[in-house]
N, C-alpha and C positions, 0 to 999 in steps of 0.2 A: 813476814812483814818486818820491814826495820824499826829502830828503836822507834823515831819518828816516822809516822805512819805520813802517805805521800798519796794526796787526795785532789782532788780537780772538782770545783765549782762551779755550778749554772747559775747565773741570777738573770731574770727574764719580769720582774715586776712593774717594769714600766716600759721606757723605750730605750733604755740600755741593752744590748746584746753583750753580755758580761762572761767572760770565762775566768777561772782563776786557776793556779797550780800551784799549790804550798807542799812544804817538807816539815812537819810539826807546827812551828812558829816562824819558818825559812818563806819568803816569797819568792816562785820559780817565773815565775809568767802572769800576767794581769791583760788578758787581751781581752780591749771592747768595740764592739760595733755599734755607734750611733746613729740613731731614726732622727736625731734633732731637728736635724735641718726638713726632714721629712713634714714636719710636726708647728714649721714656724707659721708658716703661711695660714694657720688656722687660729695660733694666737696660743695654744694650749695641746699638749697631748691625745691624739686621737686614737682608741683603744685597738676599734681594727686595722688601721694603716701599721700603729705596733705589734700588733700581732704576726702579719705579714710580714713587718721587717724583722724580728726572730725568727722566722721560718726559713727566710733566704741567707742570714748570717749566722744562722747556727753554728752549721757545717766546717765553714772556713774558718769559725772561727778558734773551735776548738782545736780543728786542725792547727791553727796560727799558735795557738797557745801552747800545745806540745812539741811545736818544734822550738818555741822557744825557751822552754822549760827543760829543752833535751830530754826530753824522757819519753818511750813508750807507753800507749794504752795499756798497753799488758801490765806492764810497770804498778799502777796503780794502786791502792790499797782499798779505794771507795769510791764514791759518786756523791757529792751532795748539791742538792741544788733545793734554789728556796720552792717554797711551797703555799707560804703566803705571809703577810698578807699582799696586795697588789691588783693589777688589774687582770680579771680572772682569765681572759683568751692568750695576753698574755704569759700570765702564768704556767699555763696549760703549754705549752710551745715548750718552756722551758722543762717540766716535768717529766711530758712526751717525751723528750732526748734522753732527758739524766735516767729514765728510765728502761729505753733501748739501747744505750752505752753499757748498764751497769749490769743486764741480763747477758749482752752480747759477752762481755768480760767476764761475767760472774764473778763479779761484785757486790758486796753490801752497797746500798743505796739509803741516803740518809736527807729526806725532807726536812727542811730547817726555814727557822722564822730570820722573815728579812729585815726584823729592826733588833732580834739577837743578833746577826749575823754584822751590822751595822759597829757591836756593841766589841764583837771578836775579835773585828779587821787592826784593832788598835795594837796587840798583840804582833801585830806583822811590825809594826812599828818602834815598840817599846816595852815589850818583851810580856810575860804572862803578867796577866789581869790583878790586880789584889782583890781579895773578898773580904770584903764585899767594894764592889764599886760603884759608885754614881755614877749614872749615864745621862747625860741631855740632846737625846736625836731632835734636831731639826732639819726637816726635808718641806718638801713640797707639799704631801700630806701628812706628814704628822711632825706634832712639837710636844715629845714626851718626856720626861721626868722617871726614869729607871733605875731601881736597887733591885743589884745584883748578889749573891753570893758564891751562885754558880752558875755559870753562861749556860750551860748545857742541860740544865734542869729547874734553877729556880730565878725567874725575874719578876721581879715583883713592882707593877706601874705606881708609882705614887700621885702623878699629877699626865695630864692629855689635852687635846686637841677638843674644845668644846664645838664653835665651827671654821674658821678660817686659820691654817697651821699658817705657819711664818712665812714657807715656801711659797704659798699661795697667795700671799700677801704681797711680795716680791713682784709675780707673777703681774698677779690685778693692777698695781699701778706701776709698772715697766708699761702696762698696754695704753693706761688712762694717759702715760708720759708719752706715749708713741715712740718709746726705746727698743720695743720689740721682745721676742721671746726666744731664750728663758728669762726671766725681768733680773732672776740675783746676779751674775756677773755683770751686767750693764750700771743696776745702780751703783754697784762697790765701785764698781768704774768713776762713775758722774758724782758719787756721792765724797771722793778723795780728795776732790776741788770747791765743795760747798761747806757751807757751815753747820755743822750736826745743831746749834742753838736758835738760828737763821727764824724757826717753826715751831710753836711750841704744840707739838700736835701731842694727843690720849698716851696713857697706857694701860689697855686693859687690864681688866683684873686684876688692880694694886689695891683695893682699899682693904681697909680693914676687915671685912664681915666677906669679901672675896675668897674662893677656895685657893690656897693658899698656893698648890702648885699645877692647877690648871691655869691654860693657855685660851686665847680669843685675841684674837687680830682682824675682825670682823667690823669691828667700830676703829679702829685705827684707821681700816684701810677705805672704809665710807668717810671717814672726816677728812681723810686724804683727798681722795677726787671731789669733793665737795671743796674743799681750799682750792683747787686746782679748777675748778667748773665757774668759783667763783670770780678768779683773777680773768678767766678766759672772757664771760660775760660781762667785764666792765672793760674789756678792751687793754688789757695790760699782759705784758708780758710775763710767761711764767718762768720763773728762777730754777730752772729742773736741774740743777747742783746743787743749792740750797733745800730743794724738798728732799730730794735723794737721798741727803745726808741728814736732816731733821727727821724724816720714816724712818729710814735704817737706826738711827740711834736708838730711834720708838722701840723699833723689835728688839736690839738687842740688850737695851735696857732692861727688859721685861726677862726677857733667857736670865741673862745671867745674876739678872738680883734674884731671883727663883732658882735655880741654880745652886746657886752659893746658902739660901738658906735651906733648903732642904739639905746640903752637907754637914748644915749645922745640929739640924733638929737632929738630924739620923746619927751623928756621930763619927760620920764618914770621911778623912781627910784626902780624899782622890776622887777628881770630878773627869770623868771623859768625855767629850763632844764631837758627837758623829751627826753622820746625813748630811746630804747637800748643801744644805747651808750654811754647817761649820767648814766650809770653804771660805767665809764672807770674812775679808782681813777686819773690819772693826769686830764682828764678834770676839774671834780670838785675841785681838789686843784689850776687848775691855774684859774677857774673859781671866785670861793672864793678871791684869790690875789688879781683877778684884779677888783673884784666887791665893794671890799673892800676899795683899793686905789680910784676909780670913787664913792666912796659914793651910792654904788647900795646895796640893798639887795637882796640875791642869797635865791634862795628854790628850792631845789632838793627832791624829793622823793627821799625814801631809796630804796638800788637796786632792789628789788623784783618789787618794781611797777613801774619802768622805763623800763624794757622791758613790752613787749606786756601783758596782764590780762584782766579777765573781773571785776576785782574791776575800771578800769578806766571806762569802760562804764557804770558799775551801776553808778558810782558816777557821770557823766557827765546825764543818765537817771534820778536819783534825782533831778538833779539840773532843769532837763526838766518838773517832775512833779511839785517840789514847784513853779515853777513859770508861770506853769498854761499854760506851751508850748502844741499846737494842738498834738495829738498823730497820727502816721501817719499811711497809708491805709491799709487794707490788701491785698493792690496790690502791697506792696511795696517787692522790688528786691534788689537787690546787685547793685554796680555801684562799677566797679573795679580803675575808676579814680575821682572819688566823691570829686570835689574842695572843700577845708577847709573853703571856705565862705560859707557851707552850714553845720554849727553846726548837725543839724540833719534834716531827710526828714520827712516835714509834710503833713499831710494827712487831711480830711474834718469833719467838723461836724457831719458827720452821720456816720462816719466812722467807729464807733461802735455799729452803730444798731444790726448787724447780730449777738454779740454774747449776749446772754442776759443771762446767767446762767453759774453756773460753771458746767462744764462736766467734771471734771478732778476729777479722784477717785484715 
């Protein structure tokens, strides 16, 4: 094995078909196959249309991924690929492969979590993690609050998704707007020419006696179509610039005032923001503001690797083989609610007896 270990990626937890190829902290290859458009027509992500679409992009696309990574199978040092949490057929797909790749080469195989893996990809970017770091994933389903000290073994949630994550807030009134799906790129869109003040719509869970770094975008996004149900019934037209930008401010309001004091209570002077939605250019500008005024430093992956990839799980499986983490069984399965204090699922010492040779031609 070289000094940096050279590791390939599956991520399959929603409707991404994601492959990844890293060289330690080096990015070789980041190839995805997208179900989206798959997916619009229904308003939201359908689990078995996704599942069928990682079955049929598997293949290509790994192949796609080591040719452009120049590198052979054989080449390899590992296999990792997430294992949960996500949606479980999907996940399953994904598993299923990293673990006929990883026997076929005899290879260690390394099941890893997809909102660690989210927390790792930053590293591709901006070089090894400090420890401890704050992490704030917001995606479709979750909007969490993470102290880290070790990506690979200890994340510990401080604050979560009680029921509507940020993503899905996006989602819900992109549809109620008739902008379509996925709803966050559309609103950042519409929301660039309206006035974030235009609306003085909620922010959950700011009061005082509120848990201080849980998340609810549930009553934001009912007041939302409710303003929006109400203009429609009295005959007026709706300002969907003006809401776009008044919601969006709502969410990212709430991110990053939460955010920034959990960096404070913990002591922590480095805040990172992953998942999907730290693709949303107002997040990271008011992000930046306010990290800047609190004396934080902000690292954001660039958008490509904020949604879903499997560059984040190689880079989080790297990080598993330099530092000499158990590689896990070949019994291992998907786990559709896979808690983030379990960086990745390990497996035993003998765990790789069965494959001794490479069988992959």
């Amino acid at each position: 094995m070289a000094d940096e270990p050279l590791v390939l990626g599956i991520e399959t937890s929603c409707d991404e078909t994601g492959v990844g190829i890293v060289r330690g902290t080096t990015l070789l290859a980041d190839a995805v196959a997208s179900s989206v458009d798959e997916h619009a027509r229904f308003g939201g992500v359908v689990p078995e249309v996704a599942s069928r679409a990682h079955l049929e992009a598997m293949v290509p696309t790994i192949e796609r991924a080591l040719k452009d990574a120049g590198v052979s199978a054989k080449d390899l040092d590992g296999i990792a690929v997430t294992a949960g949490p996500g949606l479980a057929g999907a996940l399953l797909v994904g598993v299923s492969a990293a673990k006929a790749y990883a026997y076929a080469l005899g290879k260690p195989l390394y099941g890893v979590n997809h909102l660690a893996s989210h927390i790792c990809v930053d590293q591709l970017e901006h070089g090894a993690l400090p420890e401890p770091t704050m992490a704030l994933l917001v995606s479709g389903g979750h909007s969490s609050l993470l102290l880290s000290t070790d990506i690979t073994t200890d994340v510990r949630p401080l604050g979560a998704t009680i029921d509507d994550a940020a993503g899905e807030a996006f989602d819900k009134i992109a549809r109620v707007l008739n902008l379509g799906f996925p709803g966050g790129p559309v609103i950042d869109r519409y929301a660039k020419e309206g006035d974030p003040d235009a609306i003085a719509f909620p922010r959950g869970l700011t009061g005082p006696r509120d848990p201080a770094y849980d998340f609810s975008f549930s009553g934001l996004k009912t007041a939302v179509a409710r303003w929006i149900e109400a203009k429609r019934a009295a005959g007026e037209e709706v300002p969907v610039r003006d809401v776009s930008a008044s919601f969006q401010e709502a969410v990212v309001d709430v991110l990053t005032r939460k955010a920034v004091r959990a960096c404070k209570d913990e002591g922590v002077d480095h805040l990172m923001i992953g998942g999907g939605v730290a693709a949303n250019s107002r997040l990271r500008a008011l992000a930046q503001e306010r990290c800047e005024a609190a004396g934080i430093r902000l690292r954001v992956p660039r958008p490509k690797l904020c949604t879903d990839n499997g560059a984040m799980v190689a880079a989080l499986g790297a990080e598993m083989v330099a530092r000499n983490r158990p590689a896990s069984s070949w019994d291992l399965s998907a786990d559709s609610s896979l808690p983030v204090t379990d960086p990745h699922v390990p497996g035993h010492d003998h765990v790789h007896e069965v494959s001794k040779e490479n069988l992959y031609s």
